[in-house]
C-alpha positions in Angstrom: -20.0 5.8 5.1 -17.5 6.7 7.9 -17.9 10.3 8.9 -14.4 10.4 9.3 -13.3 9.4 5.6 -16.3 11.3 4.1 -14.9 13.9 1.6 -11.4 13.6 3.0 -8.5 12.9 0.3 -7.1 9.8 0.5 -4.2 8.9 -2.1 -4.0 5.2 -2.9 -0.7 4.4 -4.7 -0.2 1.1 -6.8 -4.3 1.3 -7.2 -4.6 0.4 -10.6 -4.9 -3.6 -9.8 -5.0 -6.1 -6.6 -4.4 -4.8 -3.0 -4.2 -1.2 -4.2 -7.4 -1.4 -6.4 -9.6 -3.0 -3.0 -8.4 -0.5 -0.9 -9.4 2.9 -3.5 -12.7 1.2 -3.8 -13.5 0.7 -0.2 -12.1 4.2 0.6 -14.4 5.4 -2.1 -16.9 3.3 -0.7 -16.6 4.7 2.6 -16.6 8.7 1.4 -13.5 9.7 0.5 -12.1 11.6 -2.9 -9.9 8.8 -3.6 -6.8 9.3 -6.0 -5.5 6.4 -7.6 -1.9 6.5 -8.3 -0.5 3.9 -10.8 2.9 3.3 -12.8 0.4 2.7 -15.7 -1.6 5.8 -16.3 -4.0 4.2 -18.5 -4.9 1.2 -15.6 -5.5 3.7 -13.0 -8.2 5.6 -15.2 -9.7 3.2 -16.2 -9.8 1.8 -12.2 -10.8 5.4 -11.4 -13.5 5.6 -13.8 -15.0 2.2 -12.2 -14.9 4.0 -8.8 -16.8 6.6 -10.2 -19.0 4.4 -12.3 -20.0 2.7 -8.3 -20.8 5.9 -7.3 -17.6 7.3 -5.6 -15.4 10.0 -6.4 -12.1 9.4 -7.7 -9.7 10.6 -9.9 -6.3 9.1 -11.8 -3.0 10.1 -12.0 0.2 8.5 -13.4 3.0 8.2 -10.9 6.3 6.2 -10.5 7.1 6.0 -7.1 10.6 5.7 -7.4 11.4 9.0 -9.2 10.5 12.4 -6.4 9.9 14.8 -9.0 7.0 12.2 -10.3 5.0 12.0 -7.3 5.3 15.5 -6.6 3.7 16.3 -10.3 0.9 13.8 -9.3 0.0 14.9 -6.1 -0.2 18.2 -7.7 -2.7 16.8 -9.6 -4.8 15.5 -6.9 -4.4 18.6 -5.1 -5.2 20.8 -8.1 -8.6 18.2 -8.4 -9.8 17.6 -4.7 -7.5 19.9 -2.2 -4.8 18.9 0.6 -4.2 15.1 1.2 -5.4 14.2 4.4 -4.7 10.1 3.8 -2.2 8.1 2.3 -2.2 4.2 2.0 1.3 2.9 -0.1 0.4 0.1 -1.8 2.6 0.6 -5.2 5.9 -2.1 -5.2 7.2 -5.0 -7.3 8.5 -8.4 -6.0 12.0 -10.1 -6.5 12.8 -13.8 -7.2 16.2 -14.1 -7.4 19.2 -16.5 -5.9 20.7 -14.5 -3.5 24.4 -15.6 -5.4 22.5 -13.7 -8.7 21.1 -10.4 -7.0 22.9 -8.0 -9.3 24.0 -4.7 -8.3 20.7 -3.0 -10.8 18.1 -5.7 -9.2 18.9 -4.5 -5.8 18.3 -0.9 -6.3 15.6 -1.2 -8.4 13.6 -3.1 -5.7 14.9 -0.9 -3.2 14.2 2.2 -5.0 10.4 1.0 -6.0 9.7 -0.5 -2.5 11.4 1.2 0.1 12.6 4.9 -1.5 9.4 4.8 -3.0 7.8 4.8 0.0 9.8 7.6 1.6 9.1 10.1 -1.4 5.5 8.7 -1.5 5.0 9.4 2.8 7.2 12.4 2.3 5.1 14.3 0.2 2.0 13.8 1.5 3.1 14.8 5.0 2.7 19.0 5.0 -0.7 18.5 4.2 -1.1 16.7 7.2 0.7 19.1 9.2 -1.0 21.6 8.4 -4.6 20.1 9.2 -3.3 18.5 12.4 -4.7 15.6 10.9 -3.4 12.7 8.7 -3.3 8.7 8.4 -0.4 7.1 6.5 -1.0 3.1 5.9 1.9 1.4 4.2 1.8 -2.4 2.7 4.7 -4.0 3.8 5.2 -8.1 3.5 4.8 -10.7 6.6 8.3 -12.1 4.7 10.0 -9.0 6.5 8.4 -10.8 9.4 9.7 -14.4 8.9 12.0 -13.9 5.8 11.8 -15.9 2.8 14.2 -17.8 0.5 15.5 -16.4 -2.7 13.5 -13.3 -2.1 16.6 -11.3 0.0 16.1 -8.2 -1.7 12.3 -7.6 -1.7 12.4 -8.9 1.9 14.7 -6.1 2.7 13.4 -4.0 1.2 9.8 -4.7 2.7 11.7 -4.7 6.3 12.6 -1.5 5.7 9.1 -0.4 5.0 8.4 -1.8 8.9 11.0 0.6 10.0 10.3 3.5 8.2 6.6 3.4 9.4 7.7 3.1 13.5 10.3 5.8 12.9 7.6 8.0 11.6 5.0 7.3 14.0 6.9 8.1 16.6 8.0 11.3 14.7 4.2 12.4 13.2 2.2 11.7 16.4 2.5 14.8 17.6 0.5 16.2 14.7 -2.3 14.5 14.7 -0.7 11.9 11.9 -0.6 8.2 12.9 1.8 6.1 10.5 1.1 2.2 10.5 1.7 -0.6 8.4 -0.1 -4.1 7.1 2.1 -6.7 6.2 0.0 -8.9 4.2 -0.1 -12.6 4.2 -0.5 -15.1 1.2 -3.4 -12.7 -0.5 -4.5 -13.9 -4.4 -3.6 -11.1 -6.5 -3.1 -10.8 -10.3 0.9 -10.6 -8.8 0.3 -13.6 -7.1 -0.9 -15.8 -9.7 1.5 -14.8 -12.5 4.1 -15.9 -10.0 2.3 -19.2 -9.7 2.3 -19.4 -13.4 6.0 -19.1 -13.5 6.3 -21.7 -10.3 7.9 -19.4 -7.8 5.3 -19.8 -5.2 6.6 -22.8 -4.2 3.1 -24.7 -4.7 -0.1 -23.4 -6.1 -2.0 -20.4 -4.4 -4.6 -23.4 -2.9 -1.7 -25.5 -1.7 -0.2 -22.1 0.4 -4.5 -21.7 1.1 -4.2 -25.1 2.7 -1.3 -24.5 5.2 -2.9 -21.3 6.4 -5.0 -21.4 9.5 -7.6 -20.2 8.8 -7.5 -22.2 5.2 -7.6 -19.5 2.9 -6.3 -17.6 0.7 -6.5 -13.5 1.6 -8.3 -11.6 -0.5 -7.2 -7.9 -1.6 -10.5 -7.0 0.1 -9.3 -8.2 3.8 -6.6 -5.8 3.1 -8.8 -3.1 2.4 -11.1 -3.8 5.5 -7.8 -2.9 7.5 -6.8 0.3 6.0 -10.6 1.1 6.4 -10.4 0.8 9.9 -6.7 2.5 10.4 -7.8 5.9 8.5 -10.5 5.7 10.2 -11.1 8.4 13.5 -11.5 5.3 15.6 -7.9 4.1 15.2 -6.7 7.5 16.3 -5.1 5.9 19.2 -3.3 2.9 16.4 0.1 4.0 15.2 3.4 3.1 14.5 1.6 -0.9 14.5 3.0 -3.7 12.4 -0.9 -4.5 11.9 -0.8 -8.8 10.5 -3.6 -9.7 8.1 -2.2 -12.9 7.4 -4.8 -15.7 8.5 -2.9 -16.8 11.3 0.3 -17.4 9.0 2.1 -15.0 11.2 1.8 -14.8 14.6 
């Protein structure tokens, strides 16, 4: 366990599956009272109940990231359950296949709300806490497609590009406290999101074909994600913030 992490609270949104799930396990893992946040109340207790099952400590609580006054009631949970949050990884979003031609007025700012003003109300409430401890670590999930962009995806790539922004505005912003703010823009990782949109042919090619044109000739894993936020809530990345930190397998570079 890291000494760091131990007994710290550490809220994981969009943990009830995928990238989200890895990371509450491994923070679990590692020592922390991990809160998994989920759109789906009855997926995160049941993921909650696994982490507890393993051993850890964890709890559930239903959130949509996209309405304030919902995270505020389920951080108020958390905090009621396990005390002031001292981490915060942002994992919760939804994707966005669409001709640029057909983006209607609703599908932008839905994704927007979900990806980007999501992540604001999610880093915003979390960051008193932190204040007052003089101590926090805020890890958002952006999207390498911010990075490099990506066809018929205009919105979501946006919206994740904001995400990059929002995390170097508010590292520069937080440092001072004792808070460092970074972000991992994820590569081609196999998630249950992935693979239904392989299923519905909007990959482009099949999750081994895009494994074949990475470098390292992979696919990621939720768990490489995971590693990473390990390591930046850690106390040994308390010189890391405001970083747009690539686990991508040498996709981006």
């Amino acid at each position: 366990m890291d000494p760091a992490t131990q007994h710290k609270v550490a809220v994981v949104t969009g943990a009830a599956s995928g990238i989200g799930l890895a990371v509450a396990r491994r923070l679990a893992r590692d020592g922390a009272h991990v809160a998994v946040l989920d759109l789906n109340a009855d997926a995160a207790e049941t993921a909650a109940a696994k982490i507890r099952a393993d051993g850890g400590t964890a709890t559930a609580a239903q959130a949509d990231v996209s309405d304030r006054e919902s995270v505020d009631r389920a951080y108020a949970e958390v905090r009621a359950r396990f005390g002031p949050l001292a981490i915060l990884v942002h994992s919760a979003g939804i994707e966005g296949f669409d001709r640029f031609s057909t983006i209607t007025t609703e599908r932008w700012n839905r994704v927007v709300a979900v990806n980007l003003t999501g992540t604001f109300h999610c880093c915003q409430a979390a960051v008193e806490d932190m204040i007052e401890a003089g101590w926090g670590r805020i890890v958002t999930i952006s999207s390498s497609s911010a990075q490099s962009g990506q066809p018929f995806m205009t919105h979501y790539v946006a919206s994740k590009a904001g995400v990059i922004g929002l995390t170097k505005a508010l590292a520069l912003e937080l440092g001072p406290s004792g808070i460092t703010v970074n972000t991992i823009p994820p590569g081609f990782i196999d998630t249950p999101m992935t693979r239904r949109s392989e299923e519905r042919g909007l990959l482009g090619g099949s999750v081994d074909h895009h494994a074949s044109l990475t470098p390292v000739r992979r696919a990621g894993l939720p768990e490489d994600i995971a590693a990473a936020c390990a390591f930046l809530v850690s106390e040994e990345a308390g010189y890391v913030t405001g970083q747009v930190f690539g686990v991508n397998g040498g996709r981006n570079t």
